[in-house]
C-alpha positions as CSV (number, residue, x, y, z in Angstrom):
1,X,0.8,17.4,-14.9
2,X,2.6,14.2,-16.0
3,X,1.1,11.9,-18.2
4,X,-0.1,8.4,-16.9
5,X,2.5,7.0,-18.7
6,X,5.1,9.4,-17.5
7,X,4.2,8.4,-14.1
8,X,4.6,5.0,-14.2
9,X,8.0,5.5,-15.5
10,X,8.9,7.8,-12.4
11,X,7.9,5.0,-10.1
12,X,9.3,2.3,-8.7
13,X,6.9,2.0,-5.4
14,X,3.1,1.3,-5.7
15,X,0.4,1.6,-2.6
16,X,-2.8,-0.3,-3.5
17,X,-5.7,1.1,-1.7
18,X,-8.3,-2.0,-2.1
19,X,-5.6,-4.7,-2.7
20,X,-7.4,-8.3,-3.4
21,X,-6.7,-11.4,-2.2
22,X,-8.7,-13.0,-4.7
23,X,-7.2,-14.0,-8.1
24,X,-10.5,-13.5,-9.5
25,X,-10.3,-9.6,-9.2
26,X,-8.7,-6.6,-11.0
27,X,-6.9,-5.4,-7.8
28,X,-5.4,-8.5,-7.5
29,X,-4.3,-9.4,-10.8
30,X,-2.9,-5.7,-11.6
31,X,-0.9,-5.4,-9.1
32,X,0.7,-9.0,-9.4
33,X,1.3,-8.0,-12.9
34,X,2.8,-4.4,-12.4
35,X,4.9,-6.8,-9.6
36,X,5.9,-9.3,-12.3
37,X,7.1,-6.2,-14.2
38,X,9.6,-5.4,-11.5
39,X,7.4,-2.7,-9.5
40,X,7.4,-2.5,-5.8
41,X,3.3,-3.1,-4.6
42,X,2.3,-2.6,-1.3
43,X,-1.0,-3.5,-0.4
44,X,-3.7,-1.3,1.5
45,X,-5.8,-3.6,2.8
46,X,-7.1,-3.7,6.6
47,X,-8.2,-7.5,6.4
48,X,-5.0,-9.0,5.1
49,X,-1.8,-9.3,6.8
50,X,0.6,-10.0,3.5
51,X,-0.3,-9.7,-0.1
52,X,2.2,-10.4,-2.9
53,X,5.2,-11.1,-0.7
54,X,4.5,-7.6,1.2
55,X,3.3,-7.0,4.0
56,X,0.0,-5.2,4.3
57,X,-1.4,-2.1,5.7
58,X,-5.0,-0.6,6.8
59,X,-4.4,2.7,5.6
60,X,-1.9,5.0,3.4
61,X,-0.5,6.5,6.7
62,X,0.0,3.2,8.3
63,X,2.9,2.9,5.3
64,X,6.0,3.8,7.1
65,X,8.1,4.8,3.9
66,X,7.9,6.4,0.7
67,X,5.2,5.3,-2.1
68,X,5.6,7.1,-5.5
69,X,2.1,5.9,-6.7
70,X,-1.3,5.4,-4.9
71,X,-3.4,3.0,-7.1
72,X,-6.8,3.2,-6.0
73,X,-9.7,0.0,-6.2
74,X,-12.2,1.2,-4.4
75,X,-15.6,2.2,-5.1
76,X,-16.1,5.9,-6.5
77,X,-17.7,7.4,-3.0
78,X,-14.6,6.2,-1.2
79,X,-12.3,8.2,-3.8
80,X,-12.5,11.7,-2.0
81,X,-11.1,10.7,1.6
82,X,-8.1,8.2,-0.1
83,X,-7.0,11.1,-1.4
84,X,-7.4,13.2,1.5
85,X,-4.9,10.3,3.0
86,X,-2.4,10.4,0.0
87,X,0.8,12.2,0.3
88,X,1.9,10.8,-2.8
89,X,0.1,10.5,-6.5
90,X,-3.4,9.8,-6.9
91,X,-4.6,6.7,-9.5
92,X,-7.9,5.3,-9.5
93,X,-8.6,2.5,-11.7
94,X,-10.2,2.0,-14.8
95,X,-14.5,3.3,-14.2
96,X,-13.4,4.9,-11.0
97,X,-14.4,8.4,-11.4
98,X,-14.8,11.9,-9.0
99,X,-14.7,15.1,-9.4
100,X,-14.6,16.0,-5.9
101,X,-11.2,13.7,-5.1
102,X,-9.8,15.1,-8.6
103,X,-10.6,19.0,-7.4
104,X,-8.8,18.0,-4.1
105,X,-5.4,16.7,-5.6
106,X,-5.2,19.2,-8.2
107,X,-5.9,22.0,-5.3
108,X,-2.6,20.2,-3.2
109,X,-0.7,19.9,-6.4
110,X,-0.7,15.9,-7.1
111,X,-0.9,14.4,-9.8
112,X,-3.7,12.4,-10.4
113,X,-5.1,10.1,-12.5
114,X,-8.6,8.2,-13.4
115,X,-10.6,5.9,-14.9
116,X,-6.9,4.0,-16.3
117,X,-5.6,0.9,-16.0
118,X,-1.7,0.2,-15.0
119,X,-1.3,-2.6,-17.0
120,X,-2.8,-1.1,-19.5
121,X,-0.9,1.8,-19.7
122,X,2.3,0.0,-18.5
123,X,2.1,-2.4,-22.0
124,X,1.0,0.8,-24.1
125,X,4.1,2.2,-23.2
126,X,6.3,-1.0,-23.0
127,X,7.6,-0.2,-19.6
128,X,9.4,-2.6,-17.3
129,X,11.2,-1.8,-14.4
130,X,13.1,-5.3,-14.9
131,X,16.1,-5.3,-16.8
């Protein structure tokens, strides 16, 4: 398996499941910041139409082209059955924790990832996709 670090350098595209509208929380202000860092974000989010100059979607399979990352900001319970929908890589954020959704990506081969933070990991390893 790739390393979180690793996997943010091997993607340009990033769903986010749970995508905010609200400046006030952490699935709004890291994705705008992995944006602002040159990263493609498109939101999952079935109450919005457009977030971050993208348009949005209700669900992973309503995306109709290629994500490299699924960034995940939902609660815990919801983990298992957003993986179920991912084709692509699993990431939930920072406190965002199961075992089931882990056993399921590692039994399809994905890489996955939890309880990170992009930005976090994006500044620890001083990657940008901007020139």
């Amino acid at each position: 398996m790739r390393s979180a670090q690793q996997l943010l350098a091997d993607s340009a595209v990033i769903a986010v499941v749970g995508a905010s509208r609200d400046p006030g929380k952490a699935a709004h202000r890291v994705p705008l910041e992995m944006r602002r860092h040159g990263w493609r974000i498109i939101p999952v989010n079935p109450t919005v139409d457009e977030l971050f100059g993208e348009k949005a979607y209700p669900t992973l399979a309503d995306i109709p082209h290629p994500v490299d990352l699924v960034d995940v900001f939902r609660p815990a319970r919801d983990a298992v059955e957003v993986v179920r929908q991912a084709v692509a890589i699993g990431w939930l954020q920072l406190g965002i924790v199961s075992a089931e959704a882990r056993r399921i990506a590692e039994e399809a081969g994905i890489d996955y990832v939890e309880d990170r933070c992009l930005i976090v990991e994006r500044a620890a390893a001083g990657l940008s996709r901007r020139s």
